[in-house]
C-alpha positions, 0 to 999 in steps of 0.5 A: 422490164427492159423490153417494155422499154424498147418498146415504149421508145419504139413506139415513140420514134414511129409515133407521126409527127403532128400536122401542120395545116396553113389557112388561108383566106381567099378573096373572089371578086367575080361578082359585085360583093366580095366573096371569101373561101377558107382554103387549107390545103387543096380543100375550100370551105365558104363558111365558117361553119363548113370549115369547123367541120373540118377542123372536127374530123381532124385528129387531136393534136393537128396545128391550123396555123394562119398569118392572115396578113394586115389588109382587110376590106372589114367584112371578112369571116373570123377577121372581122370579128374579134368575138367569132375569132374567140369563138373558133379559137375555142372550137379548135381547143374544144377538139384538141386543135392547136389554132395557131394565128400568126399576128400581122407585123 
């Protein structure tokens, strides 16, 4: 009995440590629309859909935190709509990502 102990806590001091990604949302003014990509990590991603894919291959467990700020031009992905904001929020819990947004202050 004693040395499934040792193990269990062996295997709970080596067990890694959840990832922490920062989103990011980067605005591009090449061109005459704003353009946006998703940036997490060194990894950008043009569309919701691309970065939901991301988000899927991640293992559970990983956080996706974003503290987009307060400036908005009202056309951003996510940010501009409360409804596509639940719905991501909800993708990452369906894959066991914790989507941490940070509120603007």
């Amino acid at each position: 009995m004693r040395a499934t102990a040792i193990l269990f806590l062996a295997l709970l001091q080596s067990a890694p440590e959840p990832v922490v990604y920062e989103l990011k949302l980067v605005y591009i003014f090449e061109s005459a629309n704003t353009e946006f990509i998703f940036v997490v990590g060194n990894s950008g991603f043009r569309t919701v859909d691309s970065l939901k894919r991301f988000v899927a291959s991640l293992p559970a467990g990983t956080t996706i935190r974003w503290a987009p700020g307060c400036e908005r031009f009202g056309v951003e992905p996510l940010l501009s709509s409360e409804t596509e904001m639940e719905e991501f929020a909800a993708f990452c819990r369906a894959h066991r990502i914790k989507f941490d947004l940070v509120p603007s202050g």
